[in-house]
C-alpha positions in Angstrom: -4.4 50.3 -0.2 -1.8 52.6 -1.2 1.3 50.1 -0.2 -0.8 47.7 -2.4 -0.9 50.0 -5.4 2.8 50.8 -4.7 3.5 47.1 -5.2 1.3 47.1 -8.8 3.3 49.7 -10.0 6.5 48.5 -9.2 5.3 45.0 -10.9 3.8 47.0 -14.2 6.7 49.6 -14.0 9.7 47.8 -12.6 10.2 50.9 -10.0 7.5 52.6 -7.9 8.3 56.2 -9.3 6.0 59.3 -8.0 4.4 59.6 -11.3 4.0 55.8 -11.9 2.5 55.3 -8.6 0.1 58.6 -9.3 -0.9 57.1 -12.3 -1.9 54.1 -10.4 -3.7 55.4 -7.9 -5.4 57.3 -10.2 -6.8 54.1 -12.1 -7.9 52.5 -9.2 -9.8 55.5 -7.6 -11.5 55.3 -11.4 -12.2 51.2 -12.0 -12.5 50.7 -8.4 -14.4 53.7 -6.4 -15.5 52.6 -3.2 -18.8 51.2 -2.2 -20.9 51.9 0.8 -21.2 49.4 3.5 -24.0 47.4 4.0 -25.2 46.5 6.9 -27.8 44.4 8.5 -31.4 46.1 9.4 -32.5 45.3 12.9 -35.1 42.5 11.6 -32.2 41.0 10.2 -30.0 41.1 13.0 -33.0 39.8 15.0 -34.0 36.8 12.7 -29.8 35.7 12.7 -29.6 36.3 16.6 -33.1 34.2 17.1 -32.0 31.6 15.1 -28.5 31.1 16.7 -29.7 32.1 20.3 -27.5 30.0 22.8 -24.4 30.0 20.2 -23.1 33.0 20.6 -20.1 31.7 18.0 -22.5 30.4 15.3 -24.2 33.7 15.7 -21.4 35.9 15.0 -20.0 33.7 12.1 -23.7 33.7 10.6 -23.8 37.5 10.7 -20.4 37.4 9.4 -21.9 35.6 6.4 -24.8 38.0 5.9 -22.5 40.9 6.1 -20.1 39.5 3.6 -22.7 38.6 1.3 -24.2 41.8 1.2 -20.8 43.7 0.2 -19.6 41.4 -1.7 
């Protein structure tokens, strides 16, 4: 994250100064704090792994899909 806001800065700024790139960092951490992940409870886990039983692939990309869905 921080090379990222580095890269902001240097866009808003033209140069990645300390202060700029505190400044940044700053409004992130305060539009942007992070969430807590979210993950699957063991019935859901359960109902995804029945479903998909011999596709192991299917199975991963469909708790995948969950996951992503629940953080998003």
């Amino acid at each position: 994250m921080n090379e990222r806001i580095k890269e902001l800065a240097e866009q808003v700024y033209g140069s990645a100064h300390h202060d700029d790139f505190k400044f940044a960092e700053l409004i992130v951490k305060e539009c942007c704090p992070p969430r807590p992940w979210v993950g699957l409870t063991k019935e859901e886990a359960k109902e995804i792994s029945l479903a998909n039983r011999p596709y192991v692939i299917d199975m991963i990309a469909a708790l995948e899909a969950r996951l992503k869905e629940k953080n998003t």
